[in-house]
C-alpha positions as CSV (number, residue, x, y, z in Angstrom):
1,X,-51.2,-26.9,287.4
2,X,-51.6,-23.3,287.3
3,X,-50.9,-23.2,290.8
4,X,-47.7,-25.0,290.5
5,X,-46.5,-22.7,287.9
6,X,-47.8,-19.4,290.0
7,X,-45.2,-21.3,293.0
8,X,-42.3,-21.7,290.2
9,X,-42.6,-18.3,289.3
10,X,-42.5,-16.9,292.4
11,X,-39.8,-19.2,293.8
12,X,-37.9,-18.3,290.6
13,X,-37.8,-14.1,291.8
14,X,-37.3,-15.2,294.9
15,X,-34.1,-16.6,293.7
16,X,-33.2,-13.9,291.7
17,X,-33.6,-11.6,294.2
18,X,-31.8,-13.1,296.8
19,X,-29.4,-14.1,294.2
20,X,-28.5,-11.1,292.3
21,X,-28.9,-9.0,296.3
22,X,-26.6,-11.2,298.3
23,X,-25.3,-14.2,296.4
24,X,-24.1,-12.3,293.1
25,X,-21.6,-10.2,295.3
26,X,-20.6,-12.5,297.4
27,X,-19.5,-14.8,295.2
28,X,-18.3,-12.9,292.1
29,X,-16.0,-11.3,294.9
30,X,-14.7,-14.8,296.0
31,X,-14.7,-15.5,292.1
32,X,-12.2,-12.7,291.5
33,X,-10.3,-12.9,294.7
34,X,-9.8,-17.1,293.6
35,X,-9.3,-16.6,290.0
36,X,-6.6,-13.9,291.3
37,X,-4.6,-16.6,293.3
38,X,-5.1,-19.1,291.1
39,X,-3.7,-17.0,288.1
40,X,-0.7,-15.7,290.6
41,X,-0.1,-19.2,291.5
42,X,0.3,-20.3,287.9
43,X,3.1,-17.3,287.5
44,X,4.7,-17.7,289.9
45,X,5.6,-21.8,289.1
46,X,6.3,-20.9,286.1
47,X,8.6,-17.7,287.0
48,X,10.0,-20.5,289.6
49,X,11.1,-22.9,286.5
50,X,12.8,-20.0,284.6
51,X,13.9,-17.9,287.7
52,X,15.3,-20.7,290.3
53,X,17.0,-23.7,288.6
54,X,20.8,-22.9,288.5
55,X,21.4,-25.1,284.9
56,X,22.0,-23.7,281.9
57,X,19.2,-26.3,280.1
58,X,15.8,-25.2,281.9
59,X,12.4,-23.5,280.9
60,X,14.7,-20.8,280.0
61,X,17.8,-22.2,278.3
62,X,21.1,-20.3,278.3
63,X,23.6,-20.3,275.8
64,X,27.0,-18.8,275.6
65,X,28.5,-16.7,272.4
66,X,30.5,-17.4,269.5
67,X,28.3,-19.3,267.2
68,X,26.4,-21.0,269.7
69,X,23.4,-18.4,269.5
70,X,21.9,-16.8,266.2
71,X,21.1,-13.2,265.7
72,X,17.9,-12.3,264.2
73,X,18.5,-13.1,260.4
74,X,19.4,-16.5,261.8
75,X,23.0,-15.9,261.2
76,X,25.6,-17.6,263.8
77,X,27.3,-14.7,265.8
78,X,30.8,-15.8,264.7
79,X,31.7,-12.5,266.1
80,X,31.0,-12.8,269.5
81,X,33.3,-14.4,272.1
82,X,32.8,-17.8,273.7
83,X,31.6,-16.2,276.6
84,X,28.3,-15.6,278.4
85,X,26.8,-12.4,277.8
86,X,25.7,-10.1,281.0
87,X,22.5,-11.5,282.1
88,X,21.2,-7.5,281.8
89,X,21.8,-7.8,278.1
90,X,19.4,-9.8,276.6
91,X,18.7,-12.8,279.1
92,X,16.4,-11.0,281.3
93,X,14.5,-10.0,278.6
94,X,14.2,-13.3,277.3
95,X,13.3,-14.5,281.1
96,X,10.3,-12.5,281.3
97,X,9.2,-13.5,277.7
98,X,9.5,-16.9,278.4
99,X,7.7,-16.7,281.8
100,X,4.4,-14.8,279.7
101,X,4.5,-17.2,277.3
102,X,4.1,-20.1,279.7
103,X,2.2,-17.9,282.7
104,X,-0.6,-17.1,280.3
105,X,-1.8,-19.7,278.4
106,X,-1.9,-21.9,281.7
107,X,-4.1,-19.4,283.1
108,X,-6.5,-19.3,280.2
109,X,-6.6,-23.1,280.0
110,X,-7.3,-23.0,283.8
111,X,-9.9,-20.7,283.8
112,X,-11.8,-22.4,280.9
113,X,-11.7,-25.2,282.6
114,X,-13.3,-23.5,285.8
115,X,-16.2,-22.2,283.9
116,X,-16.6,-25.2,282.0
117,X,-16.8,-27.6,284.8
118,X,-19.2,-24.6,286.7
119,X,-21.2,-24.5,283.6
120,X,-22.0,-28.4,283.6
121,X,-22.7,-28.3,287.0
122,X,-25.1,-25.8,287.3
123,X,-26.9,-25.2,284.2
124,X,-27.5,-28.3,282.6
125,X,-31.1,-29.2,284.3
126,X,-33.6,-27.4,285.4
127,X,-32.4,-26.0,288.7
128,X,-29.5,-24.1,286.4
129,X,-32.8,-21.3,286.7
130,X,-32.9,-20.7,290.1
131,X,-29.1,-20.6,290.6
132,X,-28.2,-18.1,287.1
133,X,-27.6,-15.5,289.4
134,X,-24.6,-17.8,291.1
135,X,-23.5,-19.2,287.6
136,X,-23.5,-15.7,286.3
137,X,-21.3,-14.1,289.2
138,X,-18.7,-16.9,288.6
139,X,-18.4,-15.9,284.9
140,X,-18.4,-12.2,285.6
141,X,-15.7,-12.9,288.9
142,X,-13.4,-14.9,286.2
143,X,-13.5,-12.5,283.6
144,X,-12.8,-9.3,286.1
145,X,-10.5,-11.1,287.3
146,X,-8.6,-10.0,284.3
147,X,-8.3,-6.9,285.8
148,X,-6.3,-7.3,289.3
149,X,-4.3,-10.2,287.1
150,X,-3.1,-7.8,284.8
151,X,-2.1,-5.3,287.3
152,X,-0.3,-8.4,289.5
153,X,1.8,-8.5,286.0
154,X,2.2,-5.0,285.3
155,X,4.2,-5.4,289.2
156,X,5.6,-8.1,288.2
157,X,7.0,-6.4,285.0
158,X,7.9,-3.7,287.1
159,X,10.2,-6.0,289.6
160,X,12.1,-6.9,286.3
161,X,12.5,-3.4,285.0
162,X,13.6,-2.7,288.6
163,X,16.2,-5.1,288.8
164,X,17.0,-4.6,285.2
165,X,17.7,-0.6,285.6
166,X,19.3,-0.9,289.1
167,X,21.5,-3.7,287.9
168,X,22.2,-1.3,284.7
169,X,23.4,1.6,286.8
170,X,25.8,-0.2,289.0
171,X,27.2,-1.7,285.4
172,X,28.0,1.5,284.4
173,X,29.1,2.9,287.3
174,X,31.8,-0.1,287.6
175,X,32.4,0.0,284.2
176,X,33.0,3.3,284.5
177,X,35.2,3.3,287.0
178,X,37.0,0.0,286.4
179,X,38.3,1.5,282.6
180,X,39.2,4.4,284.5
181,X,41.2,2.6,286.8
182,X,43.2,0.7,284.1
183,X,43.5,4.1,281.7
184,X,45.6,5.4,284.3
185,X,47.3,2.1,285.2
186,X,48.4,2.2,281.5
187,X,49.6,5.3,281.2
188,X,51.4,5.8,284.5
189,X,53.0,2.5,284.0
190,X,54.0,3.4,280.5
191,X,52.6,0.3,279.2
192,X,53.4,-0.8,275.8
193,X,52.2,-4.1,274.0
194,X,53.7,-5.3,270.9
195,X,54.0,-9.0,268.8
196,X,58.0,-10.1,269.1
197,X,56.8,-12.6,265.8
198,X,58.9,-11.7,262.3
199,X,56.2,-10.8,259.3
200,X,54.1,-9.4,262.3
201,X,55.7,-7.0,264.8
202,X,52.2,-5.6,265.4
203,X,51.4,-2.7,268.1
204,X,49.0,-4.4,270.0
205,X,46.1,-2.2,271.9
206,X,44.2,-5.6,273.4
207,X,45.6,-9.1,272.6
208,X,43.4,-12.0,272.5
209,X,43.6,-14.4,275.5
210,X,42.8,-17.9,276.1
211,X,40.9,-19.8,279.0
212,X,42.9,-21.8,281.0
213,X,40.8,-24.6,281.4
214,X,39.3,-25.2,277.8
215,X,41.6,-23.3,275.4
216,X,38.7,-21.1,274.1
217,X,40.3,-17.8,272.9
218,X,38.4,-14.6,273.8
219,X,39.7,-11.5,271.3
220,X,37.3,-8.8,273.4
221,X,38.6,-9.8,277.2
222,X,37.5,-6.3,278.5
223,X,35.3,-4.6,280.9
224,X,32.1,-4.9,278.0
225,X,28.7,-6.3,277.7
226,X,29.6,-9.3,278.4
227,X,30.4,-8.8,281.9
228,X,32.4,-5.8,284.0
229,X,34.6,-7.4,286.3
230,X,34.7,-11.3,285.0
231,X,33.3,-12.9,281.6
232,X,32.7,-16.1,282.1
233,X,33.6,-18.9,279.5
234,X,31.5,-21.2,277.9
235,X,33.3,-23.7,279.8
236,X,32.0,-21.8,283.3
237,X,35.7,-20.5,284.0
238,X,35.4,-17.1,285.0
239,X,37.8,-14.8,283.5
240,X,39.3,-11.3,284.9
241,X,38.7,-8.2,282.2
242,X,41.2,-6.2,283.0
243,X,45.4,-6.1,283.9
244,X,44.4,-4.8,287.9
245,X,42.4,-8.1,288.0
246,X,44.3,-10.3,286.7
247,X,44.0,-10.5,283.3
248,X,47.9,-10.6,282.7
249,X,47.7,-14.5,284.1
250,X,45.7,-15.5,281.4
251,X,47.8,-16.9,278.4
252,X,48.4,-14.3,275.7
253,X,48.1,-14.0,271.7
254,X,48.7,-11.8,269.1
255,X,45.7,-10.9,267.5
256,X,47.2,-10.3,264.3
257,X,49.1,-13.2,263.5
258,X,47.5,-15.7,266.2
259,X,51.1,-16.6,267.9
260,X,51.8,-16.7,271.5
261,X,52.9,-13.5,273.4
262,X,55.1,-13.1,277.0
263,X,53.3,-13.8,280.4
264,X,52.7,-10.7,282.0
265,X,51.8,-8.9,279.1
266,X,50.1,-5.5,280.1
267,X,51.1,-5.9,283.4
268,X,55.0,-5.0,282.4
269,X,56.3,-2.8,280.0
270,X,57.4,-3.8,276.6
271,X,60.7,-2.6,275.7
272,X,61.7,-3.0,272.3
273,X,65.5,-2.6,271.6
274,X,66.9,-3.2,268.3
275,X,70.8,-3.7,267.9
276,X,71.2,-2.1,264.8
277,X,74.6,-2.4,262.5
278,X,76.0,-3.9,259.7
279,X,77.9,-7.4,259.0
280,X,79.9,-8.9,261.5
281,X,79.7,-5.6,264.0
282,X,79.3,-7.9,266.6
283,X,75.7,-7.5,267.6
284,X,75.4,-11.3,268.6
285,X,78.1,-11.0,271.0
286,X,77.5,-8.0,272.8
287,X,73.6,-8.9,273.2
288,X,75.3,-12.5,275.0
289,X,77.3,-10.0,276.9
290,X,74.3,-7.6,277.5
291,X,72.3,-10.3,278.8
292,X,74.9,-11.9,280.8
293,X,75.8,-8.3,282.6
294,X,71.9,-7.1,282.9
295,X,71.4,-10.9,284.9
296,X,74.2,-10.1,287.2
297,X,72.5,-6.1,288.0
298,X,69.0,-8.0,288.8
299,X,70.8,-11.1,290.6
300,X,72.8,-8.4,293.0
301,X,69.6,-6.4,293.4
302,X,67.8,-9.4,294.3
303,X,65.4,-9.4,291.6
304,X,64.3,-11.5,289.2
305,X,64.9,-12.3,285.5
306,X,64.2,-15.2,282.8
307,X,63.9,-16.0,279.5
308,X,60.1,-16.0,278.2
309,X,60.8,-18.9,276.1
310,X,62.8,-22.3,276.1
311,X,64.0,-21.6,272.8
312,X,65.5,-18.5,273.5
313,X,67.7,-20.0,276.6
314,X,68.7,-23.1,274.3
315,X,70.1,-20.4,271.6
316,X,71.7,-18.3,274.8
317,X,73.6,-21.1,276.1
318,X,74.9,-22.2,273.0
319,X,75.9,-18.8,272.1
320,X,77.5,-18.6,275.1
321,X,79.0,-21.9,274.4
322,X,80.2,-20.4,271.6
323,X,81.6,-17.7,272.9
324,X,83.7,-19.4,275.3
325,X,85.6,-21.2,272.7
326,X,86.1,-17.9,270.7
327,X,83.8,-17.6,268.1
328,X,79.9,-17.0,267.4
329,X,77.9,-18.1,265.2
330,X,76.4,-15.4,262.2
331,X,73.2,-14.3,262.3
332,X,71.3,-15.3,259.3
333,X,67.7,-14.2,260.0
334,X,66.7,-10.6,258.7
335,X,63.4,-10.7,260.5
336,X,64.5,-11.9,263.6
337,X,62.0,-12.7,266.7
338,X,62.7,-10.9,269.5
339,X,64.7,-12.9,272.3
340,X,62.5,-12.0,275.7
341,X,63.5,-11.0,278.5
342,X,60.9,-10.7,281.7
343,X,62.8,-8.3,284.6
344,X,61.3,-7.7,287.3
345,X,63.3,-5.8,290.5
346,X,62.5,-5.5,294.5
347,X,59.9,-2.2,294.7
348,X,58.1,-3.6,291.2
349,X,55.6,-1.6,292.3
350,X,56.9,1.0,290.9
351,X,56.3,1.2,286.5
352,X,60.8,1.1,285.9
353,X,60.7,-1.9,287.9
354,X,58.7,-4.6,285.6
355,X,60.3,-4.5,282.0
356,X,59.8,-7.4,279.3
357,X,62.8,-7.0,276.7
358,X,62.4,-7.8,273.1
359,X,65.9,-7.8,272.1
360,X,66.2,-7.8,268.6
361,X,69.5,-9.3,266.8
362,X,69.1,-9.3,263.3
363,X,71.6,-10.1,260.6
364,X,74.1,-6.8,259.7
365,X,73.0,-7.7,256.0
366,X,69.4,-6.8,257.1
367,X,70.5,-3.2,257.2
368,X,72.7,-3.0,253.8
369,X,69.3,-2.2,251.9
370,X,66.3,0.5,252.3
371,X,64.0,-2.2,251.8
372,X,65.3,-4.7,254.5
373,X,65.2,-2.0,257.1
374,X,61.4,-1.1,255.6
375,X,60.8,-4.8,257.1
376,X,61.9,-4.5,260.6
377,X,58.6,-2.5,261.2
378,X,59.7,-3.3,265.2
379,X,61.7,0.3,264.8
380,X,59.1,2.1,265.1
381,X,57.5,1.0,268.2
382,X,60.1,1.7,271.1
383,X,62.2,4.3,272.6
384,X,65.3,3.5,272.4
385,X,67.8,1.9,270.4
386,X,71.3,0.1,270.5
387,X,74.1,1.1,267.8
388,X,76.6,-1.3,267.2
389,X,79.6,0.3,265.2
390,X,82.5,-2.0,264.0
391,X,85.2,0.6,263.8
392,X,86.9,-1.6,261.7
393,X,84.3,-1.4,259.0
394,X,85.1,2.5,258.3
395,X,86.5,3.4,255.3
396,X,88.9,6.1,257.1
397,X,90.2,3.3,259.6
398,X,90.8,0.8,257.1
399,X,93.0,3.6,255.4
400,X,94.6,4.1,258.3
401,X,95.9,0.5,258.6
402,X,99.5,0.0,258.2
403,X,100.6,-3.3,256.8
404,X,101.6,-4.8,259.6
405,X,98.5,-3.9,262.0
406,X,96.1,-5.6,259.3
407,X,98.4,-8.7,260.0
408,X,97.9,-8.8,263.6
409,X,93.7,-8.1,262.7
410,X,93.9,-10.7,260.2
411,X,95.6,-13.1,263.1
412,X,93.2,-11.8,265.5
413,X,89.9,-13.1,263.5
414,X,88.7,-9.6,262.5
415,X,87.0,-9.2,258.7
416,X,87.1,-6.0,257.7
417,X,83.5,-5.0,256.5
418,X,82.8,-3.4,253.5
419,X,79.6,-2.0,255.2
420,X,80.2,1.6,256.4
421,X,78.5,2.1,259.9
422,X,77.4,5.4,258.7
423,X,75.5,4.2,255.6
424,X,73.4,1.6,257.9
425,X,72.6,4.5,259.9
426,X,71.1,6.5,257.6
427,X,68.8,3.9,256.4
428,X,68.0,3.4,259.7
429,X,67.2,6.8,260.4
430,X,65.2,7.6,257.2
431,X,62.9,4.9,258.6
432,X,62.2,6.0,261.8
433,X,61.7,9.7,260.1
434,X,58.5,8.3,259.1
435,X,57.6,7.6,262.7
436,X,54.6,10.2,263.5
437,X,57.2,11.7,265.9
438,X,60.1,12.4,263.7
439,X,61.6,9.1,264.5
440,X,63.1,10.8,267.7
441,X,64.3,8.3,270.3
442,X,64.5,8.8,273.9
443,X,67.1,6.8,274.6
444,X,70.4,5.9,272.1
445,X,73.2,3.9,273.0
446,X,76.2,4.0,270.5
447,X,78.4,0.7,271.6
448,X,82.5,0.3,269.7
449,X,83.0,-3.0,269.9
450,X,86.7,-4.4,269.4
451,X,88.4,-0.9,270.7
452,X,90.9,-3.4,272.6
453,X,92.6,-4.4,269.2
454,X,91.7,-0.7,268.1
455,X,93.6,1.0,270.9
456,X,96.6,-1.1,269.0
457,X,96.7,0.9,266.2
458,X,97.3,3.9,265.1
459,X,94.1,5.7,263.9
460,X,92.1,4.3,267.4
461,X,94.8,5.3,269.3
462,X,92.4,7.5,271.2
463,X,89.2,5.3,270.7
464,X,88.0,5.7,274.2
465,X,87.6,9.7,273.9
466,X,83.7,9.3,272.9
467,X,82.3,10.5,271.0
468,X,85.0,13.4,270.0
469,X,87.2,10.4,268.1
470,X,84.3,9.8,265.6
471,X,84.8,13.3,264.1
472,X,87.8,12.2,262.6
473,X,87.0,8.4,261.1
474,X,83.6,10.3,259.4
475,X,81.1,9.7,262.0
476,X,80.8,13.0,263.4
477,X,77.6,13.6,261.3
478,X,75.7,10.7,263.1
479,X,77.0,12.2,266.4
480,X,75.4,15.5,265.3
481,X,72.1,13.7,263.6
482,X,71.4,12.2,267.5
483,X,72.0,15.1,269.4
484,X,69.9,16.6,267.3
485,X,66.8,14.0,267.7
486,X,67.3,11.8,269.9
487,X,66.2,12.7,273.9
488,X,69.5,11.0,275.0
489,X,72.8,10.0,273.7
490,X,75.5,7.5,275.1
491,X,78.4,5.8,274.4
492,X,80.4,2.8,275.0
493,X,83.9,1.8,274.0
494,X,83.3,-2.3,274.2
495,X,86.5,-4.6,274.8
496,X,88.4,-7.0,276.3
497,X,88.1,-7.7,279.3
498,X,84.7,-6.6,279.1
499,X,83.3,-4.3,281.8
500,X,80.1,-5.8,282.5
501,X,79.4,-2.9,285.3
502,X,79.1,-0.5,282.2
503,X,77.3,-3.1,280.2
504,X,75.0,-3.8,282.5
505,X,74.3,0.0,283.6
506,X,74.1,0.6,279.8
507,X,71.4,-1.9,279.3
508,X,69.4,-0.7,282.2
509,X,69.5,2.8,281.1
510,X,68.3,2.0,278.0
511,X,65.4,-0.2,278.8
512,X,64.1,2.1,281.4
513,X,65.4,0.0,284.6
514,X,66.7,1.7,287.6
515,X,68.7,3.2,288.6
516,X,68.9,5.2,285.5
517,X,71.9,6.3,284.9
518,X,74.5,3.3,286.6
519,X,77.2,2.6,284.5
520,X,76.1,4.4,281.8
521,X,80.0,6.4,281.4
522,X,82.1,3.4,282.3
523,X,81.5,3.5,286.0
524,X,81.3,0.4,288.2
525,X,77.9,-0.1,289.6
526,X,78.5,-0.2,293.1
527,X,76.9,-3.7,293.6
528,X,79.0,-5.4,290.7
529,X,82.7,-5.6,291.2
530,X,84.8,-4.5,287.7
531,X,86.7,-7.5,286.6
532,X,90.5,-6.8,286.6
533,X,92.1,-5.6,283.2
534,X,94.3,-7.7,281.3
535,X,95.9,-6.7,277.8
536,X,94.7,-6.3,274.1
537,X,94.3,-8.1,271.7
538,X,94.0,-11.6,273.7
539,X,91.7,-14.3,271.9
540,X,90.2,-14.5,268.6
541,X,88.2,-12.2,267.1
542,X,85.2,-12.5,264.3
543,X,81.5,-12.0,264.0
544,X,80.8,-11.2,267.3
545,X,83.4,-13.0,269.0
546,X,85.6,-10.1,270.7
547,X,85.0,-10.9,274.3
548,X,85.7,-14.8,274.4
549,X,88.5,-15.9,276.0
550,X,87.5,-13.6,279.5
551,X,84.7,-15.7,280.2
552,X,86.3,-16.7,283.6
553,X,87.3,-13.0,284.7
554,X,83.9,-11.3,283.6
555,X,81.2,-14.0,283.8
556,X,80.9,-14.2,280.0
557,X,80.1,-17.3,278.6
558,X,79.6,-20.7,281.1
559,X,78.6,-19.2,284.2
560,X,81.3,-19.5,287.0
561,X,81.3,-21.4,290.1
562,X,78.7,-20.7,291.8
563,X,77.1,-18.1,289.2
564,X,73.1,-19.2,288.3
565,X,72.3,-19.4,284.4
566,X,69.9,-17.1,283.1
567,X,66.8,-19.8,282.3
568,X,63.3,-20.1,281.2
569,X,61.4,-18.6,284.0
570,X,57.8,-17.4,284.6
571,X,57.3,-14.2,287.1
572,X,53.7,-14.7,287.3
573,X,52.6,-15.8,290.9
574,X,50.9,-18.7,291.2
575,X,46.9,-18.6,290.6
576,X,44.1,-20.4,289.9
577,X,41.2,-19.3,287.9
578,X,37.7,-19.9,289.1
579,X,35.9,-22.3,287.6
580,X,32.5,-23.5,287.2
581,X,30.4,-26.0,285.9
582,X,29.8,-25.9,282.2
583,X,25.9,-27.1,282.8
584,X,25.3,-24.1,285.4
585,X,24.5,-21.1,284.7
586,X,27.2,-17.8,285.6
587,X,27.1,-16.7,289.0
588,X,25.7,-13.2,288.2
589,X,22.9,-14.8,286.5
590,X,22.1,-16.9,289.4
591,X,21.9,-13.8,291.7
592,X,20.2,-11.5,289.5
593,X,17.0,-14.1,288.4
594,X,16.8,-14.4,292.0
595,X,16.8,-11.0,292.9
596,X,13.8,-10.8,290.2
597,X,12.2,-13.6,291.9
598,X,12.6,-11.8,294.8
599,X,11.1,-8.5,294.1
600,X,8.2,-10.0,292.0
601,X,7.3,-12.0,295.4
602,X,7.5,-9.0,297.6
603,X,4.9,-7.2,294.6
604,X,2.8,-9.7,294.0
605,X,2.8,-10.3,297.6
606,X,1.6,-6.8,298.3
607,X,-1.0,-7.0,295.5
608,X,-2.4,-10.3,297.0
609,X,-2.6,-8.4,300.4
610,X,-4.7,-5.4,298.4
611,X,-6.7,-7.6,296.5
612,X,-7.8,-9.4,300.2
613,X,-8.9,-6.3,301.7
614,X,-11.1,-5.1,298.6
615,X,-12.9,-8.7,298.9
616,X,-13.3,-8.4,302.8
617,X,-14.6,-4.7,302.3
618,X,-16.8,-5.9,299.3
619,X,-18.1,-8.9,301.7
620,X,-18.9,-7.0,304.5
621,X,-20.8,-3.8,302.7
622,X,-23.0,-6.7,301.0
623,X,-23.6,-8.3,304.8
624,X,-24.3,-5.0,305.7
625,X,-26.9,-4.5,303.2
């Protein structure tokens, strides 16, 4: 028995020495270098799951904004727009979280269950021993294993900073560039954005806009955090940030009052133009006319034109229905909406050739009171601005009437207004004096309507010498006031027949249109022919209905034979937005989690190859030995 145990003993140091000499290394190195693949092959499944599905509902789940997510009190982030946020921007960080969380805990329940199993295998009976040394290097190769495992994650963290602060840079850099880009595109364009809606009128500095496909609105449709050059919808349509890409396609909304805005918003200047005067001056009538002569300058120029809304063409024709049977219809609204226009002429290119014209018309009762003219808040935001004077409504004309000429205006249709042009222009002005610029327009047009039946009396005699003959009927302090603060002043004397080559170069003065100054004294432009004169005084006249019975001659009223109507027309060429699938993830985050995928395989890759040649090194020194 002694002898037996003597054998065991010796046996037993044999083992050790062997063991701890030549086994221990050996296999603790194996140990690490297998506990090192096993652990990387547990990240990078579950790096796979997050990184490489292309749906929104994986091990990674991604939602889109507005209320759909929670910020970290647990409030909804009612604030945000349905849109995805830029993958840089939280998601990536939530990627690599997720991938820990999952990467980890497998590789702890894998290596327990590697020493476990190790553990019943070879130290349960006697012989556990003679093989410690073996038990022992699979312990200490699973726990240093910890070691080159940690450093595969710090690379692996480091392919997700990578990616993270690459990607970051180029964001900048095209954000930077792509505001740039549309900063100057604004302002060397001109571009002005205001609401045409009454109680509203707001200057507008981004409106809100609304996905094509699913009707989402999205107030913050900009070059932002949500994405550079597109944000993608929750629906998975992707959605241009900015006018140079498109962004003028999408339907438009005021973001004060919620109510629809003209295509092309942003992409075209706004032109506000006001027709201001008093009761029965004959605003309605001479925008008809305005509109009709300003179609004829684009159609001859080959450009385009059209109403932005259908309700604005069915009010045109029937005021142009009225208008042929000699009379038009009052304006009653004091807070009018602006009838739209969208012009656009060949060489558009150019920022005078786009123009989107908010014509205002309101009622000349609108202007007999400070406070009505504190409402049309629409004054302040444009440039230029449209007169209407009734000559008839001036105190020193009306005295100048002989009996038998207020006969022939009585006959004629004319009421004579107890509304003196120059009163409604100093309300107007004191107005625009609160303006942060003085209330100095650009651009002021002062239009005489009625000067055929004026040139039949007396006291116009002279109407057509403008704006001399105003000294004398007590507007010569209005023609002094605009001189004096307003860029640019010019006049019209408006009758029958009416010259819509004046008209027309007028209107396109005014708005900004070229060429600039056609028309503008009563010249033909040279691609409209002047119709031919006829005599005074022909054809009823009323509220706005001084140019009726010439519909024929000048193109006023039913178009002619052969004439197009002016109709509801959208200048916007045709596109189609991108779209997605509303289960799949946006495009960008697609390529970026792949990208990570890609660089942490290229690391983890190059660790793998280091952590081989330390075990072959290891191996061979112990041979050696």
């Amino acid at each position: 028995m002694p002898l037996v145990v003597g054998f065991l003993v010796v046996l037993w140091g044999v083992c050790m020495y062997f063991g701890f000499l030549y086994g221990f290394p050996f296999v603790a190195a194996a140990t690490v270098a297998a506990a090192t693949l096993t652990g990387l092959g547990h990240y990078f499944v579950r790096a796979g799951e997050v990184l490489l599905p292309v749906t929104s509902r994986g091990a990674s789940p991604v939602v889109a904004g507005a209320g759909e997510t929670e910020d970290r009190l647990g409030a909804p982030e009612s604030d945000r727009d349905p849109a995805y946020r830029h993958y840089l921007f939280g998601q990536v960080a939530l990627d690599w979280w997720r991938t820990q969380r999952t990467a980890v805990p497998a590789m702890a329940r894998a290596a327990r269950s590697a020493l476990g199993g190790a553990t019943r295998r070879l130290m349960r009976s006697p012989q556990g021993f003679f093989v410690f040394p073996i038990w022992l290097a699979l312990v200490v190769g699973v726990a240093a294993a910890v070691i080159p495992l940690a450093a595969v994650a710090g690379a692996l963290t480091a392919a997700y900073v990578l990616v993270a602060l690459t990607g970051t840079l180029l964001w900048a850099a095209c954000l930077t560039l792509l505001l740039a880009v549309e900063t100057v595109f604004m302002r060397v364009r001109r571009i002005l954005q205001t609401c045409p809606h009454p109680q509203c009128y707001a200057r507008i500095t981004l409106p809100e806009y609304a996905c094509p496909t699913c009707g989402r609105r999205h107030r913050r449709l900009s070059p932002n955090l949500d994405g550079v050059f597109r944000h993608v919808c929750r629906c998975g349509t992707r959605l241009p940030t900015a006018i140079v890409l498109g962004r003028f396609r999408l339907p438009a909304y005021c973001p004060e009052c919620g109510r629809a805005l003209p295509p092309r918003i942003g992409r075209a200047r706004i032109e506000p133009l006001p027709f201001v005067g008093g009761p029965d001056a004959g605003k309605t009538t001479f925008m008809v006319l305005a509109i009709n002569a300003l179609h004829r300058l684009v159609k001859d120029a080959r450009g385009r034109a059209g109403f932005v809304v259908e309700g604005d063409e069915i009010a045109f024709s029937r005021l142009r229905q009225e208008l042929r049977l000699g009379r038009v219809s009052k304006t009653t609204t004091r807070a009018p909406s602006a009838t739209m226009v969208d012009v656009t002429l060949p060489g558009s290119r150019t920022r005078s050739g786009n123009r989107i014209l908010y014509l205002f018309d309101p009622s000349g009762e609108g202007f007999t009171g400070a406070t009505q003219v504190e409402a049309m808040s629409y004054l302040a935001h444009g440039e230029a601005m449209l007169i209407v004077v009734d000559p008839f409504a001036l105190p020193l004309v009306q005295l100048g009437l002989s009996d038998a000429e207020r006969q022939v205006l009585q006959k004629a249709g004319v009421v004579l207004s107890p509304e003196d042009p120059s009163d409604t222009f100093q309300r107007v002005r004191n107005e625009l004096a609160a303006r942060s610029d003085g209330g100095g327009q650009k651009r002021v047009a002062v239009v005489v309507t009625k000067t055929d039946l004026l040139r039949t009396t007396a006291v116009g005699h002279d109407a057509d010498r403008l704006p001399e003959w105003f000294d004398g009927i007590g507007l010569g302090n209005m023609v002094r006031e605009l001189a004096r603060t307003a860029g640019e002043v010019r006049y019209l004397a408006s009758g029958l027949p009416a010259d819509e080559a004046a008209i027309a170069g007028l209107i396109a003065w005014l708005v900004g249109l070229p060429p600039a100054d056609a028309g503008s004294e009563g010249h033909a432009h040279p691609r409209l022919a002047v119709p031919a004169p006829r005599g005074p005084g022909e054809g009823r006249r009323g509220d706005g209905a001084d140019e009726a019975d010439d519909r024929e001659e000048t193109g006023d009223g039913d178009t002619a034979e052969g004439d197009e109507e002016l109709t509801t027309a959208d200048l916007r060429g045709p596109w189609a937005p991108g779209r997605g699938r509303q289960d799949r993830v946006p495009l960008t985050y697609q390529l970026l989690r792949w990208s990570v995928f890609g660089a942490a395989t290229l690391l983890g890759c190059g660790v793998l190859v280091l952590l081989v040649t330390w075990a072959v090194s290891v191996v061979r020194t112990g041979l050696a030995l």
